[in-house]
C-alpha positions in Angstrom: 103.9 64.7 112.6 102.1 61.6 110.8 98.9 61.5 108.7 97.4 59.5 105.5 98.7 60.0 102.5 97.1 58.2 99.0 98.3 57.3 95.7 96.9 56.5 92.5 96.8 53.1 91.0 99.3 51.7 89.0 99.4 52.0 85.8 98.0 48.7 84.3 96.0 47.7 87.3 93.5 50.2 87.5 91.0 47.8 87.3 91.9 46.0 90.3 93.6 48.8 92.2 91.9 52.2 94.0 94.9 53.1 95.3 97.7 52.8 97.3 98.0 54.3 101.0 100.2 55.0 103.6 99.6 56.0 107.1 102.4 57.6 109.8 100.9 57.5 113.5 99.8 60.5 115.5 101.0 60.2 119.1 97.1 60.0 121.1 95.0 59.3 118.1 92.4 56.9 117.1 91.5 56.3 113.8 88.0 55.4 112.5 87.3 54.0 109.3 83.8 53.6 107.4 83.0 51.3 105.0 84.0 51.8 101.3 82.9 48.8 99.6 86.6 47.7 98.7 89.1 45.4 100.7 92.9 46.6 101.8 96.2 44.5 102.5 97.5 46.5 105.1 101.1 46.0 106.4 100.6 47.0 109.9 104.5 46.7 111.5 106.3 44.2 112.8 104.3 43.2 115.3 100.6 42.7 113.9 102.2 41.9 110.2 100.4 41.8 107.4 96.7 41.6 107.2 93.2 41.7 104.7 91.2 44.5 105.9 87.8 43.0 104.5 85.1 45.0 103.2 83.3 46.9 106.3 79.2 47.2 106.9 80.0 49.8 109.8 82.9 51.7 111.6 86.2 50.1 112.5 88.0 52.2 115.2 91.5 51.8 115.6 93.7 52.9 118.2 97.3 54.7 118.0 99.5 52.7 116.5 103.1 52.9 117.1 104.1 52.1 113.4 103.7 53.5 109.8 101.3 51.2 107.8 101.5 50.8 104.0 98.1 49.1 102.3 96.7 48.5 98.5 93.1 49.0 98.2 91.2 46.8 95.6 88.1 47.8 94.0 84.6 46.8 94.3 84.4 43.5 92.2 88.0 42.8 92.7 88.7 41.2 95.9 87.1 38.2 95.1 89.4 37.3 92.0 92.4 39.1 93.6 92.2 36.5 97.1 91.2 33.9 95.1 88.5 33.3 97.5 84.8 34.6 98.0 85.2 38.0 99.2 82.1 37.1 101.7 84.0 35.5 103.9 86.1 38.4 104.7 83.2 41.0 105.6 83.7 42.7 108.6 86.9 41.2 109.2 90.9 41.8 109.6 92.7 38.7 109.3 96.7 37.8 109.1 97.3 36.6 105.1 98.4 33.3 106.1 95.2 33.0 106.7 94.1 33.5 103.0 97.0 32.8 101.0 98.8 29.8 103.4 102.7 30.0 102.5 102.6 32.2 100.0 101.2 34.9 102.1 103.9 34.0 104.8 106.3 34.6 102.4 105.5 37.9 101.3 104.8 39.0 105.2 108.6 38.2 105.9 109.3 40.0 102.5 107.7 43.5 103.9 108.9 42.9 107.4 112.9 43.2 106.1 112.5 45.4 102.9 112.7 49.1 103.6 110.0 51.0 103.8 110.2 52.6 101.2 110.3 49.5 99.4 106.9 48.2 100.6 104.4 49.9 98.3 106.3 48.4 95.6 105.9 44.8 97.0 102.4 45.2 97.7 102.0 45.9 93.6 103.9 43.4 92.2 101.7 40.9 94.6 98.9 41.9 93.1 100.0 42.0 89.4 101.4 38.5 90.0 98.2 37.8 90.6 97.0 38.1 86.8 93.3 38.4 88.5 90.6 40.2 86.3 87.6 41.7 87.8 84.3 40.3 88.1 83.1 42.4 85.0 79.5 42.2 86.0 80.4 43.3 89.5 82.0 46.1 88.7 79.3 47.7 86.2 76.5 46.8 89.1 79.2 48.9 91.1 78.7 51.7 89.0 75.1 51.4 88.5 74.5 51.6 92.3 76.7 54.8 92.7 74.3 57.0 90.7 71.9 58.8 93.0 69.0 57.6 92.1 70.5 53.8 91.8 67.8 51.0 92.2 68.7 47.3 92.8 66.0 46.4 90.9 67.3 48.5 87.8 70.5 47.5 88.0 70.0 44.2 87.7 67.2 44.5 84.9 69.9 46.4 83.2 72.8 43.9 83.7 70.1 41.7 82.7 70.1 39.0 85.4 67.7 38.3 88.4 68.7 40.0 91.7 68.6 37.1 93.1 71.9 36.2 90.8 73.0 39.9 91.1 73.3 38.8 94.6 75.2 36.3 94.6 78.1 37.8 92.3 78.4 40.7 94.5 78.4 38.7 97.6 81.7 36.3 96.3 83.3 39.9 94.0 82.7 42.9 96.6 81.9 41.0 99.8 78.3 41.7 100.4 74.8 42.3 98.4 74.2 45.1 96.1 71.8 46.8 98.4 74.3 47.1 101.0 76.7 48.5 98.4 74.1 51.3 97.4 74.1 52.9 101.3 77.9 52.7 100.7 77.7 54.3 97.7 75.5 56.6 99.5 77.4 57.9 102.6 80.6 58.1 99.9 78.0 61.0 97.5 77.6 62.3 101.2 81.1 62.8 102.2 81.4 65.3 98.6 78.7 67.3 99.1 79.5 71.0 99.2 79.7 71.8 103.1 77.9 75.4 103.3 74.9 73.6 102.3 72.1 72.7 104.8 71.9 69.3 105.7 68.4 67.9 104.3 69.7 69.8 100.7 73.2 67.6 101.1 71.1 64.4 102.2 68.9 64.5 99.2 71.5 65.8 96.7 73.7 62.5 98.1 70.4 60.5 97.5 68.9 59.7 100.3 64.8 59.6 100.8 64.6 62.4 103.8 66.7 63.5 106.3 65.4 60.6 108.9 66.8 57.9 106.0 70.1 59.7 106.2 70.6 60.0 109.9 69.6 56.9 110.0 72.3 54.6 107.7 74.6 57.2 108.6 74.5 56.0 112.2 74.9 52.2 111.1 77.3 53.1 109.0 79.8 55.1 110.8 78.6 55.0 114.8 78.0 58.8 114.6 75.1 61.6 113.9 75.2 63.0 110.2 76.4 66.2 112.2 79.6 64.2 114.0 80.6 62.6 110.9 80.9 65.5 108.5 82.1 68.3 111.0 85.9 66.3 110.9 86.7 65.0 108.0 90.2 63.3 109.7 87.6 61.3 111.9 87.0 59.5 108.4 90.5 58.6 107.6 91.0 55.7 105.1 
Protein backbone atom coordinates (compact mmCIF):
# COMPACT_ATOMS: atom_id res chain seq x y z
CA UNK A 1 0.00 0.00 0.00
CA UNK A 2 1.11 3.85 0.20
CA UNK A 3 1.18 6.47 -2.55
CA UNK A 4 0.52 10.43 -3.05
CA UNK A 5 -2.53 11.66 -2.83
CA UNK A 6 -3.48 15.75 -3.47
CA UNK A 7 -6.09 18.10 -2.52
CA UNK A 8 -7.32 21.26 -3.65
CA UNK A 9 -6.80 24.50 -1.92
CA UNK A 10 -8.85 25.83 0.56
CA UNK A 11 -11.34 27.77 -0.04
CA UNK A 12 -10.18 31.39 0.52
CA UNK A 13 -6.51 30.74 0.01
CA UNK A 14 -6.30 29.94 -3.40
CA UNK A 15 -4.04 32.51 -3.92
CA UNK A 16 -1.51 31.30 -1.65
CA UNK A 17 -2.27 27.61 -1.75
CA UNK A 18 -1.74 24.88 -4.87
CA UNK A 19 -2.66 22.29 -2.75
CA UNK A 20 -2.50 20.14 -0.05
CA UNK A 21 -0.66 16.67 -0.16
CA UNK A 22 -0.18 13.64 1.58
CA UNK A 23 2.25 10.85 1.05
CA UNK A 24 2.05 6.97 2.70
CA UNK A 25 5.48 5.12 2.14
CA UNK A 26 6.13 2.27 -0.17
CA UNK A 27 8.26 -0.39 1.46
CA UNK A 28 11.76 -0.16 -1.15
CA UNK A 29 10.99 3.04 -2.93
CA UNK A 30 12.69 6.17 -3.67
CA UNK A 31 11.04 9.11 -4.56
CA UNK A 32 12.20 11.90 -6.98
CA UNK A 33 10.89 15.17 -7.10
CA UNK A 34 11.46 17.92 -9.92
CA UNK A 35 11.19 21.34 -9.62
CA UNK A 36 7.77 23.08 -9.66
CA UNK A 37 8.41 26.61 -8.96
CA UNK A 38 6.51 26.60 -5.53
CA UNK A 39 7.75 25.81 -1.95
CA UNK A 40 6.10 22.95 0.56
CA UNK A 41 5.95 22.68 4.53
CA UNK A 42 6.22 19.15 4.67
CA UNK A 43 5.61 17.29 7.99
CA UNK A 44 7.97 14.46 7.65
CA UNK A 45 7.35 12.19 11.07
CA UNK A 46 8.55 12.30 14.25
CA UNK A 47 11.83 12.04 13.62
CA UNK A 48 12.88 14.64 10.79
CA UNK A 49 9.73 17.04 11.94
CA UNK A 50 8.64 19.62 10.12
CA UNK A 51 10.47 21.17 7.33
CA UNK A 52 10.36 24.06 4.15
CA UNK A 53 10.93 22.16 1.06
CA UNK A 54 12.31 25.31 -0.95
CA UNK A 55 11.77 25.89 -4.40
CA UNK A 56 14.05 23.23 -6.54
CA UNK A 57 16.40 24.12 -9.78
CA UNK A 58 16.86 20.21 -10.32
CA UNK A 59 15.87 16.74 -8.89
CA UNK A 60 15.60 15.99 -5.15
CA UNK A 61 15.70 12.15 -4.58
CA UNK A 62 14.43 10.92 -1.54
CA UNK A 63 14.72 7.64 -0.08
CA UNK A 64 11.85 5.27 1.65
CA UNK A 65 10.67 6.79 4.36
CA UNK A 66 9.20 4.96 7.21
CA UNK A 67 6.37 7.61 7.85
CA UNK A 68 3.30 9.14 6.14
CA UNK A 69 4.10 12.87 5.29
CA UNK A 70 1.42 15.65 5.13
CA UNK A 71 2.67 19.06 3.22
CA UNK A 72 0.85 22.54 1.89
CA UNK A 73 2.29 23.70 -1.31
CA UNK A 74 2.36 27.57 -1.86
CA UNK A 75 2.23 29.13 -5.17
CA UNK A 76 4.70 30.81 -7.29
CA UNK A 77 4.83 34.43 -5.76
CA UNK A 78 3.69 33.34 -2.48
CA UNK A 79 6.45 31.92 -0.50
CA UNK A 80 8.03 35.00 -0.08
CA UNK A 81 5.04 36.79 1.83
CA UNK A 82 3.89 33.45 3.36
CA UNK A 83 7.68 32.89 5.30
CA UNK A 84 8.00 36.29 5.80
CA UNK A 85 11.39 36.06 4.31
CA UNK A 86 12.96 36.25 0.69
CA UNK A 87 12.10 33.05 -0.79
CA UNK A 88 15.90 33.14 -2.32
CA UNK A 89 17.27 32.01 0.45
CA UNK A 90 15.43 28.76 0.56
CA UNK A 91 16.32 27.54 -3.13
CA UNK A 92 17.45 24.24 -3.30
CA UNK A 93 16.99 23.66 0.20
CA UNK A 94 15.04 21.57 3.05
CA UNK A 95 15.38 23.15 6.29
CA UNK A 96 13.59 22.41 9.91
CA UNK A 97 10.95 25.64 10.49
CA UNK A 98 12.71 26.68 13.46
CA UNK A 99 14.89 27.68 11.28
CA UNK A 100 12.48 30.23 9.47
CA UNK A 101 9.88 30.97 11.85
CA UNK A 102 12.17 30.66 15.49
CA UNK A 103 9.45 29.74 18.31
CA UNK A 104 6.70 30.06 16.47
CA UNK A 105 7.63 27.32 14.14
CA UNK A 106 8.70 25.18 17.21
CA UNK A 107 5.42 25.51 18.36
CA UNK A 108 3.54 24.34 15.55
CA UNK A 109 6.16 21.30 14.95
CA UNK A 110 5.15 20.03 18.58
CA UNK A 111 1.51 20.82 17.47
CA UNK A 112 1.64 18.21 14.32
CA UNK A 113 3.93 15.81 16.21
CA UNK A 114 0.82 14.97 18.99
CA UNK A 115 -2.36 15.85 16.84
CA UNK A 116 -3.61 12.93 14.90
CA UNK A 117 -3.03 12.52 11.71
CA UNK A 118 -5.83 13.19 10.47
CA UNK A 119 -5.71 16.37 12.07
CA UNK A 120 -2.48 17.59 10.35
CA UNK A 121 -3.69 18.98 7.07
CA UNK A 122 -5.94 21.04 9.08
CA UNK A 123 -3.05 22.62 11.07
CA UNK A 124 -1.01 23.09 8.22
CA UNK A 125 -4.07 25.55 6.80
CA UNK A 126 -4.87 27.40 9.62
CA UNK A 127 -0.90 28.18 9.76
CA UNK A 128 -1.06 29.60 6.73
CA UNK A 129 -4.35 31.61 6.99
CA UNK A 130 -2.97 32.95 10.21
CA UNK A 131 -0.59 34.25 8.23
CA UNK A 132 -2.88 36.99 6.51
CA UNK A 133 0.00 37.00 3.67
CA UNK A 134 -1.02 38.26 0.19
CA UNK A 135 0.86 37.39 -2.85
CA UNK A 136 3.33 39.30 -4.60
CA UNK A 137 0.68 40.44 -7.28
CA UNK A 138 3.30 41.25 -9.85
CA UNK A 139 4.92 37.82 -9.18
CA UNK A 140 2.21 36.00 -9.76
CA UNK A 141 0.96 37.61 -13.21
CA UNK A 142 4.97 37.24 -14.46
CA UNK A 143 4.08 33.51 -13.29
CA UNK A 144 1.41 33.29 -15.67
CA UNK A 145 3.04 35.09 -18.38
CA UNK A 146 6.03 32.72 -18.35
CA UNK A 147 3.75 29.54 -18.57
CA UNK A 148 2.46 30.31 -22.02
CA UNK A 149 4.49 28.45 -24.69
CA UNK A 150 5.84 30.92 -26.35
CA UNK A 151 6.59 33.05 -22.97
CA UNK A 152 9.59 35.60 -23.36
CA UNK A 153 11.27 37.22 -20.30
CA UNK A 154 11.69 40.16 -22.21
CA UNK A 155 7.78 40.34 -22.96
CA UNK A 156 6.79 39.68 -19.77
CA UNK A 157 8.41 42.22 -18.28
CA UNK A 158 7.58 44.91 -21.04
CA UNK A 159 4.14 43.81 -20.34
CA UNK A 160 4.22 44.11 -16.47
CA UNK A 161 5.84 47.12 -17.44
CA UNK A 162 9.08 47.16 -15.41
CA UNK A 163 12.79 46.47 -16.38
CA UNK A 164 13.95 42.75 -16.15
CA UNK A 165 16.37 43.74 -14.21
CA UNK A 166 13.41 44.65 -11.50
CA UNK A 167 11.35 41.63 -12.77
CA UNK A 168 14.29 39.96 -11.36
CA UNK A 169 14.51 40.93 -8.32
CA UNK A 170 10.70 40.42 -7.35
CA UNK A 171 10.77 36.93 -8.45
CA UNK A 172 13.99 36.15 -6.82
CA UNK A 173 12.51 37.41 -2.95
CA UNK A 174 8.39 35.99 -4.22
CA UNK A 175 9.15 32.52 -6.08
CA UNK A 176 12.76 31.94 -5.06
CA UNK A 177 14.72 32.40 -8.25
CA UNK A 178 14.65 34.57 -11.64
CA UNK A 179 11.95 34.47 -14.16
CA UNK A 180 14.09 32.76 -16.73
CA UNK A 181 14.57 29.93 -14.56
CA UNK A 182 10.83 29.83 -13.85
CA UNK A 183 10.10 29.60 -17.80
CA UNK A 184 12.17 26.00 -18.04
CA UNK A 185 9.96 25.19 -15.08
CA UNK A 186 7.06 26.15 -16.67
CA UNK A 187 8.46 24.27 -19.45
CA UNK A 188 9.15 20.66 -18.33
CA UNK A 189 5.52 21.21 -16.28
CA UNK A 190 3.71 21.84 -20.41
CA UNK A 191 5.95 18.68 -21.02
CA UNK A 192 4.69 16.44 -18.39
CA UNK A 193 0.83 17.09 -20.19
CA UNK A 194 1.52 16.47 -23.46
CA UNK A 195 -0.53 13.69 -24.98
CA UNK A 196 1.88 10.47 -24.75
CA UNK A 197 1.22 8.68 -28.21
CA UNK A 198 2.77 11.55 -29.67
CA UNK A 199 6.47 11.53 -30.99
CA UNK A 200 8.80 13.12 -28.95
CA UNK A 201 10.19 16.32 -31.09
CA UNK A 202 6.00 16.99 -31.79
CA UNK A 203 5.60 16.93 -27.61
CA UNK A 204 8.93 19.01 -27.21
CA UNK A 205 7.75 21.73 -29.44
CA UNK A 206 4.10 21.63 -28.55
CA UNK A 207 5.59 22.01 -24.67
CA UNK A 208 7.72 24.92 -26.08
CA UNK A 209 10.89 24.10 -26.37
CA UNK A 210 13.31 25.40 -29.52
CA UNK A 211 14.32 21.64 -30.86
CA UNK A 212 14.54 18.48 -29.54
CA UNK A 213 18.42 19.07 -28.39
CA UNK A 214 16.85 22.27 -26.08
CA UNK A 215 14.54 19.76 -24.50
CA UNK A 216 16.84 16.94 -23.81
CA UNK A 217 18.83 19.25 -22.66
CA UNK A 218 16.92 21.32 -19.58
CA UNK A 219 15.27 18.15 -19.12
CA UNK A 220 18.48 16.54 -17.91
CA UNK A 221 19.22 19.68 -15.50
CA UNK A 222 16.05 19.61 -14.45
CA UNK A 223 15.25 16.23 -13.46
CA UNK A 224 18.74 13.99 -13.70
CA UNK A 225 17.15 11.90 -16.56
CA UNK A 226 16.84 11.56 -20.56
CA UNK A 227 13.35 13.10 -21.86
CA UNK A 228 12.75 9.24 -22.54
CA UNK A 229 13.41 8.13 -18.56
CA UNK A 230 11.40 10.94 -17.35
CA UNK A 231 8.15 10.57 -19.13
CA UNK A 232 8.08 6.64 -19.49
CA UNK A 233 7.00 6.66 -15.35
CA UNK A 234 5.08 9.05 -14.38
CA UNK A 235 5.35 7.81 -10.41
CA UNK A 236 9.26 8.58 -10.86
CA UNK A 237 7.80 12.32 -10.78
CA UNK A 238 5.88 12.17 -7.61
CA UNK A 239 5.14 15.50 -5.87
Amino acid sequence: MGGYREYRAPVGLEPLVACLWESEPVAGKSTRVIPDGCVDLVWLGAERGLVVAGPDTGPWVTGPGSESSYAIRLRPGAAGAVLGLPATELRDLRVGIDLVWGAEGRALGDALGTADPGQRLRILTETVLQRRAAPDPLAVAAARKLAEPAAKVSTAAADLGISERQLNRRMQNAVGYGPKMLARVARLRRLIVQPGDDALATRAFAAGYASQAHMNDEVRRLTGLTPVQFLKDATLTAA
